[in-house]
C-alpha positions in Angstrom: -28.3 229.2 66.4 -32.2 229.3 66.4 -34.7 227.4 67.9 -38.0 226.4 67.0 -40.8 224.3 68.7 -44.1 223.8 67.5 -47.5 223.3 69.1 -50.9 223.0 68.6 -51.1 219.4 66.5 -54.2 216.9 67.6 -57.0 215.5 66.6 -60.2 217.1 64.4 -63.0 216.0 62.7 -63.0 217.3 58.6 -64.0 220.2 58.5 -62.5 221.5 61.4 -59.7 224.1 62.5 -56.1 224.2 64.3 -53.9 226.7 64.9 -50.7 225.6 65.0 -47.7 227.6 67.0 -44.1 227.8 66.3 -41.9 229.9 68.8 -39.0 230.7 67.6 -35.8 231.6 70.3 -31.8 232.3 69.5 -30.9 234.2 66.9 -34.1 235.6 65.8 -32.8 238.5 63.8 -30.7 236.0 61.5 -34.1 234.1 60.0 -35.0 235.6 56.7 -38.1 233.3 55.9 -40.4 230.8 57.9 -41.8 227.9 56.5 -44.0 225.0 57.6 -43.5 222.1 55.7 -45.9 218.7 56.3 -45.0 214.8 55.6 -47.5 211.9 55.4 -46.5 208.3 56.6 -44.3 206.9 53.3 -44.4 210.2 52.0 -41.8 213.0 51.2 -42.0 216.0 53.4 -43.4 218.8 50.9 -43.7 223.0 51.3 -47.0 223.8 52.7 -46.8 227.5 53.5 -44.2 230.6 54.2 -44.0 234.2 55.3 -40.9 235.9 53.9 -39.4 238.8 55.6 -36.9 240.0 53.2 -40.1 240.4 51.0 -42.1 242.8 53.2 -43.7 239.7 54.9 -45.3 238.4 51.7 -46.4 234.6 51.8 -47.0 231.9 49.7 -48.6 228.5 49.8 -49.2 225.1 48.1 -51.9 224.8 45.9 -54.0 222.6 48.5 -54.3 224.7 50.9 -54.6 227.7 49.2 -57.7 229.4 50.9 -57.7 227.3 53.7 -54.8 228.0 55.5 -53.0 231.4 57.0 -49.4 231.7 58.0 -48.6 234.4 60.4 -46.4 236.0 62.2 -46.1 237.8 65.6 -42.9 239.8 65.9 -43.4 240.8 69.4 -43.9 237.6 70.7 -41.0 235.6 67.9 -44.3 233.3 67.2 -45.0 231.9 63.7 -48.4 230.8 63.2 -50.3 228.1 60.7 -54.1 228.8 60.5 -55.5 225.6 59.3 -59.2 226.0 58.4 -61.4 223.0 56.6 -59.4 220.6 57.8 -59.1 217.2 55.2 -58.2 213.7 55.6 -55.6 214.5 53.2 -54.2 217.1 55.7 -53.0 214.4 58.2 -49.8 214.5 58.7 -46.2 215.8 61.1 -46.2 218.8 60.3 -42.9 221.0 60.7 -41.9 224.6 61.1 -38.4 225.9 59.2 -36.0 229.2 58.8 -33.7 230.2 57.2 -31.4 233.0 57.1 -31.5 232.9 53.1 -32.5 235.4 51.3 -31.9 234.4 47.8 -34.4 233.7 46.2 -38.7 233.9 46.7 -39.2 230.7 44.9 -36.7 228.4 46.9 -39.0 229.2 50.2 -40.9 226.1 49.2 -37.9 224.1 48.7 -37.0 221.2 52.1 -32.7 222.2 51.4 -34.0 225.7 51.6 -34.0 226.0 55.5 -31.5 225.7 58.0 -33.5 225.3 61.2 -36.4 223.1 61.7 -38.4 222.0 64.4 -39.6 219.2 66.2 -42.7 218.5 64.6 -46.6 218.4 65.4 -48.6 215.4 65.2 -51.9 216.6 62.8 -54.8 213.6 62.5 -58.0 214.8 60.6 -60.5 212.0 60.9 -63.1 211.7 58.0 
C-alpha cells in the first residue's frame, strides 16, 4: 500500500504563492506517476498537474495553470511538490495528491480512475 498526505493549503490574497507538500510513505517504488488533482464546492474534481516517472520525470498540466504552477519531486525525501504562483479566485479549491502504479499510458495521467492512491486533501482559499 502507499500513503500520501498533503500540506501546505491556506489562505492567500490573488496574486500570491503556496507550495503545497505531498509525502508519500509505503510502497514508494510501486508509484509510476503523481498527480494533483483539485475540486471546487459543486464541482467535479479535475487533473491539475503530474510528474511521470516512467517518462523520465516529464510533466504535464491543465491549461489554467499552465505557467503558473510547478510540480516537483524530491526522490530523497519521497516528497511531491505543487508550486502554485499567481494564485486566482478561480484556484480555490481541496486540492488532492494521487499515484499510481500505471504505467500505460501518458495521456491517462490526467484522468481521476487513473490513480490508485490519493490523499487527504488540502484546503486552498484565494481571496480576490
Amino acid at each position: 500500500q502507499v500513503q500520501l498526505v498533503e500540506s501546505g493549503g491556506g489562505l492567500v490574497q490573488a496574486g500570491g504563492s503556496l507550495r503545497l507538500s505531498c509525502a508519500v510513505s509505503g510502497r514508494t517504488f510501486s508509484v509510476n506517476a503523481m498527480g494533483w488533482f483539485r475540486q471546487a464546492p459543486g464541482k467535479e474534481r479535475e487533473f491539475v498537474a503530474a510528474i511521470i516517472s516512467w517518462s523520465g520525470g516529464n510533466t504535464r498540466y491543465t491549461d489554467s495553470v499552465k505557467g503558473r504552477f510547478t510540480i516537483s519531486r524530491d526522490n530523497a525525501k519521497n516528497t511531491v511538490y505543487l508550486q502554485m504562483n499567481s494564485l486566482k479566485p478561480e484556484d480555490t479549491a481541496v486540492y488532492y495528491c494521487a499515484g499510481t502504479s500505471s504505467s500505460s499510458s501518458y495521456w491517462r495521467t490526467s484522468r481521476v480512475d487513473e490513480y490508485d492512491y490519493w490523499g487527504q486533501g488540502t484546503q486552498v482559499t484565494v481571496s480576490s
